[in-house]
Structures are given as structure tokens and as C-alpha cells.
N, C-alpha and C positions, 0 to 999 in steps of 0.2 A: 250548391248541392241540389240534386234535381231531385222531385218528393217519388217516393215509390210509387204514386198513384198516377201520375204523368209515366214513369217508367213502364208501368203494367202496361198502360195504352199505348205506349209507341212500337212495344214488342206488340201488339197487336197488327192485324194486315187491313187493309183498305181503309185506308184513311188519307188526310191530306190537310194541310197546314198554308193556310195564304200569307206569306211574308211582302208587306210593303219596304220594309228597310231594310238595309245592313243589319242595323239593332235586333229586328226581329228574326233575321235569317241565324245571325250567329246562335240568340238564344235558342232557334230550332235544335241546330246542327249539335252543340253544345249536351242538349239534352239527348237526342239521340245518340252521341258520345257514353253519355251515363249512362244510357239504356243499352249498349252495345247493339246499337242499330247501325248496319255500313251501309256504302251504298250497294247494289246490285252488283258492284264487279267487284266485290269485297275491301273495297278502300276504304279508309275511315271517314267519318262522318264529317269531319271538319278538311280533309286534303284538297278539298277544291273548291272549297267555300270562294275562293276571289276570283273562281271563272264563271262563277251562278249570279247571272242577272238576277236586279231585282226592279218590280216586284217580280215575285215568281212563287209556285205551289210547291211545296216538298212535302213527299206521299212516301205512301206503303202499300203495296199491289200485292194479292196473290195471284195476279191473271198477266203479269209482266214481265219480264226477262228473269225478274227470283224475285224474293220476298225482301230482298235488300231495298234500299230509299232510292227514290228519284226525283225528277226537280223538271218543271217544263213551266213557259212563261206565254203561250200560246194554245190552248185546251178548250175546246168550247162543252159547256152545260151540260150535252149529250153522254160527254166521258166518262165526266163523274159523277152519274148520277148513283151509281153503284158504289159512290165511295162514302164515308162520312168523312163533311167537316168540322174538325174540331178544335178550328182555330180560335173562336171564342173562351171553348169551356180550355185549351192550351194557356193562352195568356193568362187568362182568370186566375187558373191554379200555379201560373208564375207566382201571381201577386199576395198568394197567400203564405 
């Protein structure tokens, strides 16, 4: 069960999640599952999980095709610097 407090912030926009594994990518997708977060072409969060290389960034844009998630495994510095990362305080608030 994902905590309301990760749900508040994933229905948030500009942000972005660094996934090194599998483990971390599911638990992303997962949560944004519970946060009824899809992707941008409105599929659910988890329907393509096994075509998303990892590692890879899975975000939330209001400047990108909609405010639905996206996922890129090649982005350089410049991109995101307009975005927060919150992949730290993400895990963290798994573990709690």
C-alpha cells in the first residue's frame, strides 16, 4: 500500500524518479498505479513496464506531450534541471 504522502507527490508535475533495477522500476510504476498516475498516452502505469530499459528516469512533465509519466534512459543534466529529483526522499518514504 503506497502512503498518501508519496501519492500527493507523484500526482504532482515535474519530477523524475532514477530507477537502477527492475525492483526499483516496478516499485515506481506500482506506486504510480496507486496514485492513478498513467502514462501520457493514458495507459496504465504498469502495461509496459517489460519494454522500459533499465536503468532509466520515470517523470512527470507539465511541458511534454500531457502530464501523464514518461520514462527515457538517455537525458543529459541540461533537461532536467527544471525538474525535481526525488528519488532519494521516494525510496526513503518506501522504507517507512
Amino acid at each position: 500500500m503506497t502512503s498518501k504522502k508519496i501519492i500527493e507527490q507523484l500526482q504532482q508535475l515535474d519530477w523524475y524518479v532514477e530507477c537502477k533495477t527492475e525492483h526499483e522500476l516496478a516499485l515506481v510504476l506500482n506506486a504510480c498505479l496507486d496514485a492513478d498516475v498513467g502514462w501520457s498516452n493514458t495507459k496504465s502505469a504498469v502495461s509496459l513496464r517489460c519494454s522500459i530499459p533499465v536503468p532509466t528516469l520515470i517523470g512527470r512533465s507539465s511541458i511534454r506531450w500531457s502530464n501523464g509519466l514518461w520514462f527515457c534512459s538517455d537525458l543529459t543534466d541540461e533537461y532536467f534541471k527544471h525538474y525535481s529529483d526525488i528519488t532519494d526522499w521516494f525510496f526513503e518514504e518506501l522504507r517507512k
